[in-house]
C-alpha positions as CSV (number, residue, x, y, z in Angstrom):
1,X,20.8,196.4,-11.2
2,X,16.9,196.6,-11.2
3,X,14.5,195.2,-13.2
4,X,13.1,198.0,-15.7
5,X,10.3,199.5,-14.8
6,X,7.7,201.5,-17.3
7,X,5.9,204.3,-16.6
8,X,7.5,208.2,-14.8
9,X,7.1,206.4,-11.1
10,X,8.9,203.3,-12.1
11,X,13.0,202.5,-11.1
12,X,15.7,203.0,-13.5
13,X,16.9,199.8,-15.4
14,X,20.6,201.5,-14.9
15,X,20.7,203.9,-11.6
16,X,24.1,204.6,-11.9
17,X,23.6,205.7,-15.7
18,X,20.5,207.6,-14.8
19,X,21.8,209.6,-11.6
20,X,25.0,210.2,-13.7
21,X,23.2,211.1,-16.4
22,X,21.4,214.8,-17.2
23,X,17.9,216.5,-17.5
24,X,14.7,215.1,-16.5
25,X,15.9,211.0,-16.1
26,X,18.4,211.9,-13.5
27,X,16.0,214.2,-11.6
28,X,13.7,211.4,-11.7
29,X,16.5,208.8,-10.8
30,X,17.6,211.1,-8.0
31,X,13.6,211.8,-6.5
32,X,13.1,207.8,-6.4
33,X,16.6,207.5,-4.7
34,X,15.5,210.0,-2.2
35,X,12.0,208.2,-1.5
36,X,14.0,204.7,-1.2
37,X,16.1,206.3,1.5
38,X,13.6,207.7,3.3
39,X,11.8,204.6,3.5
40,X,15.2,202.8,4.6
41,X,15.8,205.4,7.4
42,X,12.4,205.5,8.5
43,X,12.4,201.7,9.1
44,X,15.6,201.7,11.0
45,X,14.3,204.6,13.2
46,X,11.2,202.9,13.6
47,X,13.3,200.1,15.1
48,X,15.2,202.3,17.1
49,X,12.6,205.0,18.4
50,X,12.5,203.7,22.0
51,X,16.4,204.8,22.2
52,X,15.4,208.0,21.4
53,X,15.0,210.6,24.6
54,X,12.1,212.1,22.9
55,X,10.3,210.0,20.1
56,X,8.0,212.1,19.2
57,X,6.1,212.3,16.0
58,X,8.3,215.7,14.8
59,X,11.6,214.5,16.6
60,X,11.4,211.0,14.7
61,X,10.4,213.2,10.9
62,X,13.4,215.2,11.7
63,X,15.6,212.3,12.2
64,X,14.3,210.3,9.4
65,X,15.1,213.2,6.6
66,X,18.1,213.8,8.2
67,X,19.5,210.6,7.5
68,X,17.7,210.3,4.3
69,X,19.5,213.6,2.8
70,X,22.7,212.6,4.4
71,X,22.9,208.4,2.7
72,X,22.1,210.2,-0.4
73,X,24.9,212.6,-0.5
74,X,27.3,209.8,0.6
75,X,25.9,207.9,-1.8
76,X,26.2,210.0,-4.6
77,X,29.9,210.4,-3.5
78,X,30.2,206.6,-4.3
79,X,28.3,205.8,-6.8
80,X,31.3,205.3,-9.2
81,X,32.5,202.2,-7.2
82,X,29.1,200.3,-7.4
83,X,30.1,196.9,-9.3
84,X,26.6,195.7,-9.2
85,X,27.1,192.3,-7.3
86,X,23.8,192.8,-6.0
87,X,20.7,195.1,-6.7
88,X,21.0,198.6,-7.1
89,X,18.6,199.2,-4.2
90,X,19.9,196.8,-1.7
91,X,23.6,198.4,-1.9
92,X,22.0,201.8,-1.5
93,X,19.4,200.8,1.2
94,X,22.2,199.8,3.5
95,X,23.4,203.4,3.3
96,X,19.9,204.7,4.2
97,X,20.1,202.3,7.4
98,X,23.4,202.9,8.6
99,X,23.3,206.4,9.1
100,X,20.1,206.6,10.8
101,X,21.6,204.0,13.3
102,X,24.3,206.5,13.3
103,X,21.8,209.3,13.6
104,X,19.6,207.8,16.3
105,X,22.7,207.1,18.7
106,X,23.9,211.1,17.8
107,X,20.8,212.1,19.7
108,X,20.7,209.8,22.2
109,X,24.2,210.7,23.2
110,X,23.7,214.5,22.8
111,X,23.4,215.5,26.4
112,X,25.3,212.4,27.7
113,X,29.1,213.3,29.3
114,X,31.7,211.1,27.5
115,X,34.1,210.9,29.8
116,X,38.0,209.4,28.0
117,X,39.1,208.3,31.9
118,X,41.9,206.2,32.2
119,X,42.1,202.8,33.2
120,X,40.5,202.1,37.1
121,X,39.0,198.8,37.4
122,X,38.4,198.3,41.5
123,X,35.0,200.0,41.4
124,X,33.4,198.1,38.9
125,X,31.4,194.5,39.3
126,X,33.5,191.3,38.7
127,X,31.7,189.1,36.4
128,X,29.9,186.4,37.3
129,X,30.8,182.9,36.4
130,X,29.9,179.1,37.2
131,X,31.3,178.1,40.5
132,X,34.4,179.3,42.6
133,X,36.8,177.9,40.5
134,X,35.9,179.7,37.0
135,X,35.5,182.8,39.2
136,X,39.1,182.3,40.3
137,X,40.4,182.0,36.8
138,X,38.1,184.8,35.6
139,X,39.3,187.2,38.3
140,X,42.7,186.2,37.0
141,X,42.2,186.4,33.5
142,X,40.8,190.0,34.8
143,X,43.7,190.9,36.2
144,X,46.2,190.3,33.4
145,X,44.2,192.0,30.8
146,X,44.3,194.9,33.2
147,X,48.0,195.0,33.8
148,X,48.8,193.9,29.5
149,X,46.6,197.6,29.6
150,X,48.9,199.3,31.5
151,X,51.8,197.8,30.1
152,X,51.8,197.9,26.8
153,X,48.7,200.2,25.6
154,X,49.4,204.3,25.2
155,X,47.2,206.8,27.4
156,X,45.3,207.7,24.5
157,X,44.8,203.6,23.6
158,X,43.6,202.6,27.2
159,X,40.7,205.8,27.1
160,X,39.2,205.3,23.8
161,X,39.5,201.3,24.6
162,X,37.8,201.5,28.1
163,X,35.3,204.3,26.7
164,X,34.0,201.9,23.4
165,X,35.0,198.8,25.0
166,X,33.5,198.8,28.4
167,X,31.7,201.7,29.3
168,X,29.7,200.9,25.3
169,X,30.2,204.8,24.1
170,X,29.0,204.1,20.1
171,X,31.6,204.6,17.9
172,X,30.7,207.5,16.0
173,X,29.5,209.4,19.1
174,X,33.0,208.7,20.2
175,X,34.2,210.2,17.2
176,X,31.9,213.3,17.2
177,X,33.7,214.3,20.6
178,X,37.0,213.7,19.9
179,X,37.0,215.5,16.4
180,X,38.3,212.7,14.9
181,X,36.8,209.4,12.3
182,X,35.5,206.1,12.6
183,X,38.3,204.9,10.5
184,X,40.8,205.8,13.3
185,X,39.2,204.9,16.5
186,X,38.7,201.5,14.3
187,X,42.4,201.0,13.7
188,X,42.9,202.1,17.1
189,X,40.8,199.8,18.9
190,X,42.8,196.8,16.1
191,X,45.8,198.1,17.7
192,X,45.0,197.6,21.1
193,X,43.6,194.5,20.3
194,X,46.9,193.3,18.6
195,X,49.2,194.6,21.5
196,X,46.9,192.8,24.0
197,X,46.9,189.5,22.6
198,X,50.6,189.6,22.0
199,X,51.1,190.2,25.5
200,X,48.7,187.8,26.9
201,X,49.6,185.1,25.0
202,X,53.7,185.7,25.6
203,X,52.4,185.3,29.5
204,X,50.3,182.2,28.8
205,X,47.1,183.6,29.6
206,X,46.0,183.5,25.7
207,X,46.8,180.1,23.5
208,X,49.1,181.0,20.6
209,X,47.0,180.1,17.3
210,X,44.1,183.1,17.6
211,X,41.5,180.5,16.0
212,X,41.3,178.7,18.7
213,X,40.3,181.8,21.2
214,X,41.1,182.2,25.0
215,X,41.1,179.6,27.4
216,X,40.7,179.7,31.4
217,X,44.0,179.9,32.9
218,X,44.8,177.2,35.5
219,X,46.0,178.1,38.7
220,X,46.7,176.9,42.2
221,X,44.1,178.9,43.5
222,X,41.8,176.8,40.9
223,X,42.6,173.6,42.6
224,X,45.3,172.7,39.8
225,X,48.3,171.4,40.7
């Protein structure tokens, strides 16, 4: 919770209390939770603003109330699970913040084509890596996820994977266009994570225990016996 304030300007002592409250204390609760979130958005799209195809004055305003008006009302939504393990205003600031990120990457993505393609790997740069032989095993490494993809992923797995994966679609853009949640593409992209380190560590390319991460595969080609 906050500290108590004095005065018609000042923050609730309780905010959940006040904005669940009636009359004149939970239109004041609500009109200070509405200039905190402004102030949240507009930093975040402040930080953001060279993302935006036009960042203009009016086009940043619009953005900023937009996000503003949408935290609140997702807020509101949740206000009955706030357990108060931090301030009142922190937990509600992050929800100000987040969906102007969200916001911002909406509009930057507006006129962009995403396109759900399937998996096609030849025309795109190898990385680079230290010296022939890490180039070997990274070309290698390369070419098992690619075939673990085909494998063992679904159609609909390998295109949202390659689209928020590697081509860097944001999430919720990604969701926008396919008329679905974030909560779904995010247990898909957990399954495809799941099926691909199963495979790749039954074909040796992955170590078993997860904590310890991947490792370069040794090959001939790598100068290994």
């Amino acid at each position: 919770m906050t500290t108590a304030g004095h005065g018609p300007d000042a923050d609730p002592e309780d905010w959940v209390a006040a904005l669940s409250g009636g009359g004149a204390q939970q239109l004041a609760a609500t009109r200070r939770l509405h200039d905190l979130m402004l102030r949240a958005a507009g930093h975040q799209v402040s930080r953001m603003r060279s993302a935006l195809p036009d960042d203009s004055r009016a086009t940043v305003d619009v953005i900023v109330n937009q996000a503003a008006d949408e935290a609140m009302t997702a807020l509101l939504a949740k206000l009955h699970t706030f357990e108060g393990r931090s301030r009142f205003t922190t937990w509600a600031y992050k929800f100000a913040i987040l969906q102007a990120a969200t916001d911002v990457r909406r509009v930057q993505w507006q006129h962009r084509e995403v396109e759900l393609h399937d998996l096609d790997l030849a025309g795109r740069p190898a990385p680079d890596h230290d010296g022939p032989e890490r180039h070997v095993e990274g070309a290698d490494l390369a070419a098992a996820v690619s075939t673990s993809m085909r494998t063992v992923l679904t159609p609909h797995q390998r295109r949202v994977a390659i689209a928020l994966l590697v081509d860097g679609v944001p999430i919720d853009v990604l969701a926008d266009r396919l008329g679905t949640t974030r909560g779904a593409l995010y247990k898909t992209v957990h399954d495809v994570r799941t099926r691909l380190r199963a495979d790749l560590t039954g074909r040796g390319y992955l170590p078993p225990d997860p904590a310890r991460g991947p490792r370069h595969v040794p090959t001939t080609r790598a100068g290994m016996p």
